[in-house]
C-alpha beads as a LAMMPS data file, in Angstrom:
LAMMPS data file: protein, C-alpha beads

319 atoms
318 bonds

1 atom types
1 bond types

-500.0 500.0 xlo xhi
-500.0 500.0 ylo yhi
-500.0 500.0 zlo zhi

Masses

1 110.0

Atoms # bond

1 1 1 -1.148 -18.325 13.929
2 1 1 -2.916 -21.276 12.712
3 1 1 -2.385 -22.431 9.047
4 1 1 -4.599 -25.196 7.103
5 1 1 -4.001 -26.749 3.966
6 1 1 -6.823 -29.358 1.986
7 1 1 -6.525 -31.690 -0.339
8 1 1 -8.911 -33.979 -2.596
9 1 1 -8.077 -37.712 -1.661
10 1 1 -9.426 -40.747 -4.117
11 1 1 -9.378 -44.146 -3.089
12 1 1 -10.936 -47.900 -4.074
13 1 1 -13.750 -49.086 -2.351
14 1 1 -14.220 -53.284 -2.119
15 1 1 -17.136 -53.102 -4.312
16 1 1 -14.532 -51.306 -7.401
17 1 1 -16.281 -47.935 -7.435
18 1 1 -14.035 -44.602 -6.392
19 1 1 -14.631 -42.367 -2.681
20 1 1 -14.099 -39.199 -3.232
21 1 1 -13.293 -37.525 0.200
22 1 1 -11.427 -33.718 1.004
23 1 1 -9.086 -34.126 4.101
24 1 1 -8.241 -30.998 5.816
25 1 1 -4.501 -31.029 7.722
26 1 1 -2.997 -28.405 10.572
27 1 1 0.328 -29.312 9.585
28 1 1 0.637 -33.172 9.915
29 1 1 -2.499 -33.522 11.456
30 1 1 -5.998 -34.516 9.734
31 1 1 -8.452 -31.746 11.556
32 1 1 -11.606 -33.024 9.621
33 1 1 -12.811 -35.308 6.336
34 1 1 -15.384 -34.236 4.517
35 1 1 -17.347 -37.324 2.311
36 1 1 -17.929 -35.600 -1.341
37 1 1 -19.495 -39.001 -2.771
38 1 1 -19.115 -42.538 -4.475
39 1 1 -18.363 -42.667 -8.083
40 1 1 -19.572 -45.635 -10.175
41 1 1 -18.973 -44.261 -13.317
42 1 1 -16.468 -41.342 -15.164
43 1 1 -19.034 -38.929 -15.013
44 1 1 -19.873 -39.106 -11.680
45 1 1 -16.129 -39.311 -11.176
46 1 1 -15.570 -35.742 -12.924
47 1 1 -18.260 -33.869 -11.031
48 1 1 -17.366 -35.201 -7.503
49 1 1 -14.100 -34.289 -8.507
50 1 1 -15.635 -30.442 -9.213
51 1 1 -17.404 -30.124 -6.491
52 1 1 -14.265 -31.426 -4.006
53 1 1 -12.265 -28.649 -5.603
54 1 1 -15.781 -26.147 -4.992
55 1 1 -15.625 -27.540 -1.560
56 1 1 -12.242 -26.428 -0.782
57 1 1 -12.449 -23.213 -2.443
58 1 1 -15.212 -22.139 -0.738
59 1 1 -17.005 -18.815 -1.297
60 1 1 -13.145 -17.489 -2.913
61 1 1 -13.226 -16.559 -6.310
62 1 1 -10.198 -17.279 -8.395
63 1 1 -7.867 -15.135 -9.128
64 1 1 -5.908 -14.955 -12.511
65 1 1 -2.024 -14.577 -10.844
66 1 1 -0.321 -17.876 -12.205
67 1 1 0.554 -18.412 -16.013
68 1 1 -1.551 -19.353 -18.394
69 1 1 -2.445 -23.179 -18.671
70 1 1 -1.746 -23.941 -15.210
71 1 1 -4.831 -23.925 -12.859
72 1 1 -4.997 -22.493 -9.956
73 1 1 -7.190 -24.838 -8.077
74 1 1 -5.028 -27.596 -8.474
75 1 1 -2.190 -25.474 -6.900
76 1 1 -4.224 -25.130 -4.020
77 1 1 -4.324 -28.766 -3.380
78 1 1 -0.773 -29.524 -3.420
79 1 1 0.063 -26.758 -1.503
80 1 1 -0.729 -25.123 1.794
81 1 1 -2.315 -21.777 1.841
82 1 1 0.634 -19.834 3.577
83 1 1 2.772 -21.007 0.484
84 1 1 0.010 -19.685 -2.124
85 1 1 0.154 -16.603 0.040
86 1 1 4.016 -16.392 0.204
87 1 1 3.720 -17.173 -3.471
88 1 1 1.151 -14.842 -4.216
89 1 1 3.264 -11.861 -2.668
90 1 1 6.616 -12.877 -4.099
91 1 1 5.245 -12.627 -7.538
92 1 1 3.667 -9.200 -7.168
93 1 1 6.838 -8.004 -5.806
94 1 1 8.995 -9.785 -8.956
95 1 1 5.752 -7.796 -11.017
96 1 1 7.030 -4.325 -9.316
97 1 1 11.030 -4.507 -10.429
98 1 1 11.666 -4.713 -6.753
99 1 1 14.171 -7.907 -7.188
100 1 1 16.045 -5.901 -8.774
101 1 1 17.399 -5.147 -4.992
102 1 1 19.305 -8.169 -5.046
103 1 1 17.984 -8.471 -1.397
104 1 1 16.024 -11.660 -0.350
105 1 1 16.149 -10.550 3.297
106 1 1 14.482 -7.439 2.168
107 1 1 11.654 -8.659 0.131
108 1 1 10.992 -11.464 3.240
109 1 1 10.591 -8.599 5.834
110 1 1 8.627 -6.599 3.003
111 1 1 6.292 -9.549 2.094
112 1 1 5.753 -10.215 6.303
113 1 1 5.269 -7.017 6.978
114 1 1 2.483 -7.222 4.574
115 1 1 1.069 -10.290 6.409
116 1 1 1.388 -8.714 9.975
117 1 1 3.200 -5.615 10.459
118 1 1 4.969 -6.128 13.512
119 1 1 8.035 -5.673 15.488
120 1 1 11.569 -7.150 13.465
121 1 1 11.840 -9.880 16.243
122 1 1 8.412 -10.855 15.595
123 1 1 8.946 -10.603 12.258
124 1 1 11.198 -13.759 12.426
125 1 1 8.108 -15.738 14.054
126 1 1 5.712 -14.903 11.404
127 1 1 8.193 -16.292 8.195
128 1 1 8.993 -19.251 10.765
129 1 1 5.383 -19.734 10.826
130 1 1 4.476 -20.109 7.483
131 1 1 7.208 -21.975 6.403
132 1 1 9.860 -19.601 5.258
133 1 1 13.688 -19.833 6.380
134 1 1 13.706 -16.947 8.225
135 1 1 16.855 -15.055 8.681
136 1 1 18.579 -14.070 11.771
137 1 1 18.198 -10.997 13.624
138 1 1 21.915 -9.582 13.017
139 1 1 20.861 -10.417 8.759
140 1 1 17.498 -8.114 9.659
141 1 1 19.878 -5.550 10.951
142 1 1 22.291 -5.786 7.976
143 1 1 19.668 -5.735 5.646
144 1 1 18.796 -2.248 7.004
145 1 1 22.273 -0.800 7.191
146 1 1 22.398 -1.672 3.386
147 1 1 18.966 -0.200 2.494
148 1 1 20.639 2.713 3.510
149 1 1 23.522 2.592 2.436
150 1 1 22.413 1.931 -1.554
151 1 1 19.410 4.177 -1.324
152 1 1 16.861 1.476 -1.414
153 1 1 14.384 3.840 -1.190
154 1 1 15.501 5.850 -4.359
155 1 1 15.688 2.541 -6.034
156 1 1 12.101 1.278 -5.464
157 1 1 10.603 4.595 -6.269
158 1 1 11.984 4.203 -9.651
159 1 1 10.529 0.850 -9.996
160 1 1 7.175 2.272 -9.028
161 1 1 7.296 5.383 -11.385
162 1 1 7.921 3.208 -14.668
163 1 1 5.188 1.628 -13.958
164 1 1 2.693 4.808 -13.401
165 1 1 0.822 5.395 -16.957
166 1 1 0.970 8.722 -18.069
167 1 1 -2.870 9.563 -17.121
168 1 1 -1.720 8.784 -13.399
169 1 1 0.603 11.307 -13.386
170 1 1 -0.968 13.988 -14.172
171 1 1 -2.506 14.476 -10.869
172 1 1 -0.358 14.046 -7.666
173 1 1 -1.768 13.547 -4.110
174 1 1 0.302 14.396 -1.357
175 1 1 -0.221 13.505 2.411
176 1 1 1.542 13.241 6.094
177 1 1 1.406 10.732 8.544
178 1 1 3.692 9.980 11.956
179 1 1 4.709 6.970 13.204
180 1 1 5.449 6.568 16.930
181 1 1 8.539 4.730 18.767
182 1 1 8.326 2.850 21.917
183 1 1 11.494 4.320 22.970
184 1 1 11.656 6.582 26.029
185 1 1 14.627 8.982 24.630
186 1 1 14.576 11.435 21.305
187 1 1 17.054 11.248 19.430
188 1 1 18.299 13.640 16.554
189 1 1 15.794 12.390 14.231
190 1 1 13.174 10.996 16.482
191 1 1 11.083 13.186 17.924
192 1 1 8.030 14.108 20.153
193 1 1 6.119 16.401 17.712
194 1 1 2.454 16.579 16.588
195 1 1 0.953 13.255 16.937
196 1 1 -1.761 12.010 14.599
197 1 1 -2.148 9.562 16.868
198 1 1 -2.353 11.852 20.121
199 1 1 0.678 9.647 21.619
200 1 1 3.553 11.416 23.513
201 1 1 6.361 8.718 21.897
202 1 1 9.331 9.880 20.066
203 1 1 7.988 9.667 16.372
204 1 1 8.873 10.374 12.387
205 1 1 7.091 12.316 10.252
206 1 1 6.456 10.710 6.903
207 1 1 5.103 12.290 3.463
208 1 1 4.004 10.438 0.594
209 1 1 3.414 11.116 -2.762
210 1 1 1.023 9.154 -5.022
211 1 1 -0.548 9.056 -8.239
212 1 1 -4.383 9.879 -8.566
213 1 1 -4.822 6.181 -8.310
214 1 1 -3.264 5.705 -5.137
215 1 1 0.174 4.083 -6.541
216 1 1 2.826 5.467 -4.606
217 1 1 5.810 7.464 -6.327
218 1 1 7.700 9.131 -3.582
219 1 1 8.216 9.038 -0.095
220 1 1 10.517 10.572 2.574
221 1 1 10.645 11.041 6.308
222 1 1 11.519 13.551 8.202
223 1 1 12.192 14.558 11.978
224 1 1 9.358 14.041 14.229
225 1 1 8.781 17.494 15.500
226 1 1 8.864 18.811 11.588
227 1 1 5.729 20.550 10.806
228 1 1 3.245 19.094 8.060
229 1 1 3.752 22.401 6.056
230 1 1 7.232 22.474 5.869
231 1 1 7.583 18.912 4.323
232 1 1 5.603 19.168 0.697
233 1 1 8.018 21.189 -1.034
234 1 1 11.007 18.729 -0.546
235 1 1 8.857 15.825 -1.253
236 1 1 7.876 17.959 -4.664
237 1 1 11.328 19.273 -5.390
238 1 1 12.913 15.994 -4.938
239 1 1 10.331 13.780 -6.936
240 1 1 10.490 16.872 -10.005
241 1 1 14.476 16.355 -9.591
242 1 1 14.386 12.652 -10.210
243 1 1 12.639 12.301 -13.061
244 1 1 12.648 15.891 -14.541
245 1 1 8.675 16.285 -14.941
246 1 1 8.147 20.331 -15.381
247 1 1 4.014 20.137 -15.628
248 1 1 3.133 18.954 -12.207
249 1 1 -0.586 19.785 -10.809
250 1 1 -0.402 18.717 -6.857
251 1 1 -2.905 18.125 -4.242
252 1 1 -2.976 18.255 -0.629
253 1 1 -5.487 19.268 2.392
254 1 1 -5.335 22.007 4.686
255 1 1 -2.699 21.151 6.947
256 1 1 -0.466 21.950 3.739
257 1 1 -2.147 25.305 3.369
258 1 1 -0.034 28.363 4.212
259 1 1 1.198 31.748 2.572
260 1 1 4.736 30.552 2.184
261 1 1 3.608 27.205 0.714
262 1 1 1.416 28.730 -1.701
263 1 1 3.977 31.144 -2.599
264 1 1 6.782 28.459 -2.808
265 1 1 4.182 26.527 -5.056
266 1 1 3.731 29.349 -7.357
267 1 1 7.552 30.663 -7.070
268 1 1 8.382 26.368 -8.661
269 1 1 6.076 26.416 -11.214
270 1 1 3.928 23.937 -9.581
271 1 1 -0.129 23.960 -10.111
272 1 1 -1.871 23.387 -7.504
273 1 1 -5.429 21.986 -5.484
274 1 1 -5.892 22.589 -1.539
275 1 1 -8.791 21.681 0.361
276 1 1 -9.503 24.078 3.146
277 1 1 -12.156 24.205 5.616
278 1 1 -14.457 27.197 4.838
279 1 1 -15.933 29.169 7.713
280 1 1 -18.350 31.120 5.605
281 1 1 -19.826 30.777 1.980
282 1 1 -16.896 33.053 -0.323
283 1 1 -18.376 36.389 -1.304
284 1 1 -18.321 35.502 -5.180
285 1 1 -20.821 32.868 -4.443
286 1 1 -23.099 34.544 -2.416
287 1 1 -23.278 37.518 -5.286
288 1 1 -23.948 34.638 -7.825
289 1 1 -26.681 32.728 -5.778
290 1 1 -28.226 36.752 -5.995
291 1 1 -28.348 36.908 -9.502
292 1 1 -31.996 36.256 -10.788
293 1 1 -32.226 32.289 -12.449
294 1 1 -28.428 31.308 -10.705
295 1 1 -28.025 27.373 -10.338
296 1 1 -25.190 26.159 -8.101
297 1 1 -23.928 22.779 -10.035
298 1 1 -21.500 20.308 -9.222
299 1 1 -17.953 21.061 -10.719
300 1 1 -18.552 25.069 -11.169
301 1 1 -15.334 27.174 -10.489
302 1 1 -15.426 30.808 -8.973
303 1 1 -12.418 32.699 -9.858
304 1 1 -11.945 34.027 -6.321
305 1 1 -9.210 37.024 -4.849
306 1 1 -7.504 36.074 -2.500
307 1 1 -6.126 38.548 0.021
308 1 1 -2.265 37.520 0.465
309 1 1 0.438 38.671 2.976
310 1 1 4.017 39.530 1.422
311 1 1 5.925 39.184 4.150
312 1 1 7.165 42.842 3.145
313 1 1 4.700 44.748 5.676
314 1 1 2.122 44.991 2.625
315 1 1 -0.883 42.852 1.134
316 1 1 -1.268 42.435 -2.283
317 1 1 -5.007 40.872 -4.051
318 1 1 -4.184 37.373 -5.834
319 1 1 -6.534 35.340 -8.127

Bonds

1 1 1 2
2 1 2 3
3 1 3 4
4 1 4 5
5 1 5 6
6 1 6 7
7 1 7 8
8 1 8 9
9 1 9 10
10 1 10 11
11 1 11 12
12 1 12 13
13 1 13 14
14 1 14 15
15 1 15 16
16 1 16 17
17 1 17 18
18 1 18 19
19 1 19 20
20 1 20 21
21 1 21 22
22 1 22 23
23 1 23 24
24 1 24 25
25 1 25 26
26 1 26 27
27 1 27 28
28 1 28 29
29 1 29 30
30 1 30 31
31 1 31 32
32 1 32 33
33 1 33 34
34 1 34 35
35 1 35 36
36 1 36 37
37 1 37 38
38 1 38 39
39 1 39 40
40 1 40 41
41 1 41 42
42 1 42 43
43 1 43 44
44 1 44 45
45 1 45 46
46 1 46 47
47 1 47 48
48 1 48 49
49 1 49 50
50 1 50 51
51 1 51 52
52 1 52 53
53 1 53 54
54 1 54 55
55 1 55 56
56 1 56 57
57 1 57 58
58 1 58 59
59 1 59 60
60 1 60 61
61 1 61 62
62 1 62 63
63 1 63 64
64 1 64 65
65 1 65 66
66 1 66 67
67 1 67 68
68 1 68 69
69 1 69 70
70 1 70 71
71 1 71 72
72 1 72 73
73 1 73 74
74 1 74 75
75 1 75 76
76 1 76 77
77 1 77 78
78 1 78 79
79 1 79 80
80 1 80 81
81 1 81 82
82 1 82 83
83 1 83 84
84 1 84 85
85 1 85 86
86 1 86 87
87 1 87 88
88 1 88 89
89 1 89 90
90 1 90 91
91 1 91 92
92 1 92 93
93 1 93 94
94 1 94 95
95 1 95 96
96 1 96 97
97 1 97 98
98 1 98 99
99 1 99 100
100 1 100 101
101 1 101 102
102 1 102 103
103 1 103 104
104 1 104 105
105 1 105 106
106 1 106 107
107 1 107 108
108 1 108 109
109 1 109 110
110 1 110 111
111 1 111 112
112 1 112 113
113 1 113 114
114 1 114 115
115 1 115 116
116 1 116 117
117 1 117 118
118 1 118 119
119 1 119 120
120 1 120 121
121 1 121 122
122 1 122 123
123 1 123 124
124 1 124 125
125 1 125 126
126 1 126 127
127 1 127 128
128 1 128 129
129 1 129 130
130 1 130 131
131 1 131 132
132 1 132 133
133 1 133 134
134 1 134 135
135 1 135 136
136 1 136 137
137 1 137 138
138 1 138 139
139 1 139 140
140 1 140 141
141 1 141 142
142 1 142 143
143 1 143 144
144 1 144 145
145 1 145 146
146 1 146 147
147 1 147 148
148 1 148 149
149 1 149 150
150 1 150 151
151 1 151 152
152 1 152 153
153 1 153 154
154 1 154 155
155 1 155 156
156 1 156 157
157 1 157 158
158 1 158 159
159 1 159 160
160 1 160 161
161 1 161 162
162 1 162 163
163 1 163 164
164 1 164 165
165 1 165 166
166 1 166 167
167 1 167 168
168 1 168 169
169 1 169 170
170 1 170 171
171 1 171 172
172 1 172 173
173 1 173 174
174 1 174 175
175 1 175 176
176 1 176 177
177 1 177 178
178 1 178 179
179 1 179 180
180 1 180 181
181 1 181 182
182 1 182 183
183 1 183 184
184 1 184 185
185 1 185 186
186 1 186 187
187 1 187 188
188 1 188 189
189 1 189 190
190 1 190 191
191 1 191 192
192 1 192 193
193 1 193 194
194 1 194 195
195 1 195 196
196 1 196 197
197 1 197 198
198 1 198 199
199 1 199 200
200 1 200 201
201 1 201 202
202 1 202 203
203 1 203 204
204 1 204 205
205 1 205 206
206 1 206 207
207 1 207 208
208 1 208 209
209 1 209 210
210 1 210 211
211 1 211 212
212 1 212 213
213 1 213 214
214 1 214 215
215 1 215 216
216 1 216 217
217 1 217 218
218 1 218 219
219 1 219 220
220 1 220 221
221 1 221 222
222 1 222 223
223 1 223 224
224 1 224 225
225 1 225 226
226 1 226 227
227 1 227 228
228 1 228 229
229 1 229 230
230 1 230 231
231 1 231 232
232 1 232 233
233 1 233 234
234 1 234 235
235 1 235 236
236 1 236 237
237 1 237 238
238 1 238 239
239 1 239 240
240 1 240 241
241 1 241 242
242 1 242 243
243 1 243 244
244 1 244 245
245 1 245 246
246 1 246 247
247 1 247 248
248 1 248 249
249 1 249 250
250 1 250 251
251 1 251 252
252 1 252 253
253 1 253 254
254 1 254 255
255 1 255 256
256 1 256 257
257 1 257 258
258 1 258 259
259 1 259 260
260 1 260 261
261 1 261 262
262 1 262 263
263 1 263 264
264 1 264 265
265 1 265 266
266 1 266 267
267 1 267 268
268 1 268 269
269 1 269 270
270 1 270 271
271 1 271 272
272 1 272 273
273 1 273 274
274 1 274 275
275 1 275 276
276 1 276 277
277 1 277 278
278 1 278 279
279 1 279 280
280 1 280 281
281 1 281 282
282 1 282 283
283 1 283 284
284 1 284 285
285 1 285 286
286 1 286 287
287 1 287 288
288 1 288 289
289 1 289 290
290 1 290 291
291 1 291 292
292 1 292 293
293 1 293 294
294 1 294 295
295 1 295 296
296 1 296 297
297 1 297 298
298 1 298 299
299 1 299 300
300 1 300 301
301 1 301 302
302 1 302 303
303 1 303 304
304 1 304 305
305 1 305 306
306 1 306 307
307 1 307 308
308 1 308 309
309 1 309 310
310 1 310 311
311 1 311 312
312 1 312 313
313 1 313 314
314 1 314 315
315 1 315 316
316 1 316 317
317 1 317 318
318 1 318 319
């Protein structure tokens, strides 16, 4: 991984007049110069200057993440990218309540994980390599056993729900995904299962809950032979338990979609949207698209019935 950092450099020239040059470094080493101009008086001096600092910007636009009155360009210069990256990240996480850990070895393998998800050996490399004190692989374990231990995960969903506005909420997305193991054993939590990656590895199965902006709110994992279906109404019950939110309209696509979910749903008080594949065009639309002047527009509702087993050796009809 290869890191460069530029920097505006002024000097005299013998005739009196100022060079205004941008030096690019790998580390200690100059890699290129790049001549911006002469200045021979203080207005030439100020737009060299500019277009030094345009130069080493390139086509980036600035972004507004440092306090007001300091500039960012200038920031750039005295520092090296990976620290305006490190930087960057360390302040989004102090923006999320996550310090409130207490847990610098957690927010570095957060942050690098971020840069290049990767193995936690690996992990040392990468905050080695862009300049970070990295800590030891018995402080990675450690830092794990105590995640654990204090309910981390508890912890930083809080953080994340107070700062979900109220509009956010009122639509929940819920979704599964595995992640695989390059271990050859299963153990009592990981498992060969369903793969959405079609790998035979041991995996875990993870659900997530977000906002209907994407921010995340809850998340748990499971065993990786657990079935997609039989994970939503923990993740719901759980996230409803926390933070005692009655009026909760959820989400989710058809691997969700079974009798006893639906009935669970209904039996909670939850509201609910599932997306299911549809072999055929429902009856109540094809007797609408019938009727004499009928318009199919986008966002019409059919109030269907739905045929549903009770598990009682009967079937009962269901709006």
């Amino acid at each position: 991984m290869v890191f460069m950092s530029a920097f505006i450099k002024r000097y005299k020239a013998k005739n009196g007049n100022t060079v205004i040059q941008v030096v690019v470094k790998d580390g200690r080493k100059v890699v290129k110069t790049i001549h911006i101009g002469t200045a021979r008086t203080e207005d030439d001096f100020d737009l060299l200057v500019a277009l030094a600092k345009e130069e080493i910007r390139g086509q980036q636009l600035e972004m507004d993440l440092f306090p007001a009155g300091e500039n960012a360009t200038e920031m750039m210069m005295v520092r090296s990218y990976p620290q305006l990256l490190w930087d960057t990240l360390g302040y989004v996480y102090r923006c999320l309540g996550f310090n409130v850990l207490k847990d610098e070895v957690f927010k570095q393998l957060v942050c690098a994980r971020i840069i290049e998800p990767t193995s936690k050996l690996d992990t040392i490399k990468i905050l080695e390599d862009i300049g970070q004190a990295a800590p030891t692989n018995s402080m990675i374990h450690r830092c794990l056993r105590n995640a654990v231990a204090d309910d981390y995960r508890s912890k930083i969903s809080e953080c994340c729900f107070s700062k979900a506005s109220a509009h956010s909420l009122s639509l929940l997305l819920y979704d599964v995904t595995t992640l695989h193991f390059e271990v050859q054993k299963e153990d009592g939590y990981r498992k060969s299962g369903m793969s959405k990656e079609r790998r035979l590895d041991p995996q875990i199965t993870v659900g997530l809950l977000v906002a209907r902006d994407g921010f995340p709110l809850e998340i748990r994992s499971f065993e990786g032979n657990r079935a997609e279906v039989k994970t939503i109404m923990e993740v719901l019950d759980a996230f409803r338990e926390r933070y005692g939110i009655a009026d909760i309209t959820v989400t989710a696509d058809a691997a969700m979609l079974s009798s006893k979910n639906i009935q669970a749903l209904e039996d909670s008080g939850y509201h609910y949207i599932i997306g299911s594949r549809i072999a055929k065009t429902p009856y109540e639309i094809t007797e609408y698209a019938k009727e004499s002047g009928a318009e199919l527009t986008d966002g019409q509702i059919f109030d269907a019935l739905q045929e549903m087993n009770t598990g009682k050796g009967e079937k009962r009809i269901k709006r």
